[in-house]
Backbone bond lengths (Angstrom), bond angles and torsions (degrees), N, CA, C in turn:
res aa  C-N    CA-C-N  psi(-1)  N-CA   C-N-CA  omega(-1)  CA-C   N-CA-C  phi
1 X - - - 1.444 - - 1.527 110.76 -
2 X 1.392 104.38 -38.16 1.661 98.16 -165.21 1.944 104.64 -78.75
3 X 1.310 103.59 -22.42 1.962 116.35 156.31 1.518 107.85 -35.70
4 X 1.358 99.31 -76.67 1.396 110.25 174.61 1.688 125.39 -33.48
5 X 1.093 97.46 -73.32 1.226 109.64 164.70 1.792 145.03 -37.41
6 X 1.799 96.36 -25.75 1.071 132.60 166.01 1.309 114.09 -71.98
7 X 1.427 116.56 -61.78 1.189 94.01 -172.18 1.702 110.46 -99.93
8 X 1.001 100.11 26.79 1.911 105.15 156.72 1.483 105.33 -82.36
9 X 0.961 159.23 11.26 0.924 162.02 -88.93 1.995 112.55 160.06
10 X 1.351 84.22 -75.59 1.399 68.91 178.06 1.893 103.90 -141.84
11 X 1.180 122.02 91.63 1.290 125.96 -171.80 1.477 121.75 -100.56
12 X 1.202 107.19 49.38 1.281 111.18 139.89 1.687 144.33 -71.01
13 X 1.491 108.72 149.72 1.849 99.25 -164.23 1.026 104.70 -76.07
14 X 1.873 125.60 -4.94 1.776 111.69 -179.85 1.390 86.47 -82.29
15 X 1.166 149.23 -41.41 1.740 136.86 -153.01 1.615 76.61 -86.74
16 X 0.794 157.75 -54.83 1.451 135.62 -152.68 1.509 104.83 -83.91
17 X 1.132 137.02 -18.67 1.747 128.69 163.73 1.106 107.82 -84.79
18 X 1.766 139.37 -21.68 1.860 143.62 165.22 1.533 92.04 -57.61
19 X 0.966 134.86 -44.97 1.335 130.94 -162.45 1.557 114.35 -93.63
20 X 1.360 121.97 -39.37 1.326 120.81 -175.60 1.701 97.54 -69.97
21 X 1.656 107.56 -27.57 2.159 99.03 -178.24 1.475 91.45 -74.54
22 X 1.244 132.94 -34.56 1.533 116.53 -138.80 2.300 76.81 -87.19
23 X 1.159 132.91 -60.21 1.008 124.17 153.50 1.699 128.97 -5.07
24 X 1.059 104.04 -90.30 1.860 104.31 163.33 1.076 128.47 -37.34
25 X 1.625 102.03 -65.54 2.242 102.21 154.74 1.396 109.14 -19.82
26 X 1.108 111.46 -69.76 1.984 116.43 -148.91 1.712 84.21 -65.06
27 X 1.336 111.11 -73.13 1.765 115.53 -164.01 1.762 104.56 -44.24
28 X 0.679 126.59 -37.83 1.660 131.18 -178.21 1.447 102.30 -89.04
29 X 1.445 144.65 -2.27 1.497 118.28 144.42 1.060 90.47 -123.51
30 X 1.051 135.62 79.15 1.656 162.74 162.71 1.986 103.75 -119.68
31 X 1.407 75.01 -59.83 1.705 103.16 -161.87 1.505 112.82 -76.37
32 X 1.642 110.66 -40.98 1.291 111.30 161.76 1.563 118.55 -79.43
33 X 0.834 128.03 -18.04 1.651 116.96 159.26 1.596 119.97 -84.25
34 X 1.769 126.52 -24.94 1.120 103.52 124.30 1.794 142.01 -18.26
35 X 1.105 104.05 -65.40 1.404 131.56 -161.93 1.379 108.12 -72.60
36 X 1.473 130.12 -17.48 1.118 129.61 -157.54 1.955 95.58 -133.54
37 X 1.339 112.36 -3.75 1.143 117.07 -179.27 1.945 96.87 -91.32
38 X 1.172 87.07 -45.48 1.701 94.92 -156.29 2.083 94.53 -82.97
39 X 1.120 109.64 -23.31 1.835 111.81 149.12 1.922 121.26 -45.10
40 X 1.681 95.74 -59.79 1.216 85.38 -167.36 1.519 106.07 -85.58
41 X 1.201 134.43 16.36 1.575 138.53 175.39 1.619 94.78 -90.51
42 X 0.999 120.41 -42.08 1.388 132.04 -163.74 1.505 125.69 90.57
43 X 1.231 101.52 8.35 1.620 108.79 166.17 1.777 129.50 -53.20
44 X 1.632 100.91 -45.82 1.166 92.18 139.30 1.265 133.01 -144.19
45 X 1.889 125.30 158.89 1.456 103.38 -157.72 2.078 90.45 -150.88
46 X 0.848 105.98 177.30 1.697 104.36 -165.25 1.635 127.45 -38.92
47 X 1.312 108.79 -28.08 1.468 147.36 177.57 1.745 91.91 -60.70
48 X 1.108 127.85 -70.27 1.262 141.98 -141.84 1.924 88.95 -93.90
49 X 1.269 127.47 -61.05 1.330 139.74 169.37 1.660 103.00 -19.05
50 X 1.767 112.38 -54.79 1.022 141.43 -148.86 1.755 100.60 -73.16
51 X 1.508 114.56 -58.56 1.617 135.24 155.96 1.215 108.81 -31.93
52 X 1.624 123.64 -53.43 1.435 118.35 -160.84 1.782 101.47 -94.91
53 X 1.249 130.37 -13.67 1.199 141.38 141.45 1.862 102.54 -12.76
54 X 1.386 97.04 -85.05 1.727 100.99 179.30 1.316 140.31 -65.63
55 X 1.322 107.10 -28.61 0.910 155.03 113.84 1.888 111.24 37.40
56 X 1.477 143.04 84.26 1.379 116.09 -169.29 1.297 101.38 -120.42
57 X 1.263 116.31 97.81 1.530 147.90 -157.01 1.548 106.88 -73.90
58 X 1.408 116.83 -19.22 1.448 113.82 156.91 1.082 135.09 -71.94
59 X 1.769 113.67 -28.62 1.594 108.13 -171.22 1.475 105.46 -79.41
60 X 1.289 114.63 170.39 1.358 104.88 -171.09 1.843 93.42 -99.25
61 X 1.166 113.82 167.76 1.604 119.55 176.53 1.851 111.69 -129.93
C-alpha cells in the first residue's frame, strides 16, 4: 500500500527505476541466502541444480 501510495505522489520514471533496483537488490539477496542456506544443508547440490535445468517450472504437475 505504502508503494502505491508513493507513486501517487510522485510518478516519475526516474523514482520508478530507484525503486524497481532497490526492489531486485532486496529479492536477489533474499534468494541467494535462500540459495546458499539450502546448499550448505545439502538439499540442494549440482545433481539436483542439473534436474531443475530441464526442468519447466511453470507447468503445474
Amino acid at each position: 500500500m505504502h508503494l502505491l501510495k508513493l507513486f501517487s505522489f510522485d510518478k516519475s520514471e526516474k523514482r520508478a527505476l530507484e525503486i524497481k533496483e532497490v526492489l531486485m537488490r532486496y529479492f536477489q539477496e533474499r534468494l541467494d541466502a535462500e540459495s546458499d542456506r539450502l546448499w550448505e544443508e545439502g538439499t540442494l547440490d549440482q545433481e539436483r541444480l542439473d534436474q531443475l535445468r530441464t526442468k519447466d517450472l511453470h507447468a503445474i504437475e
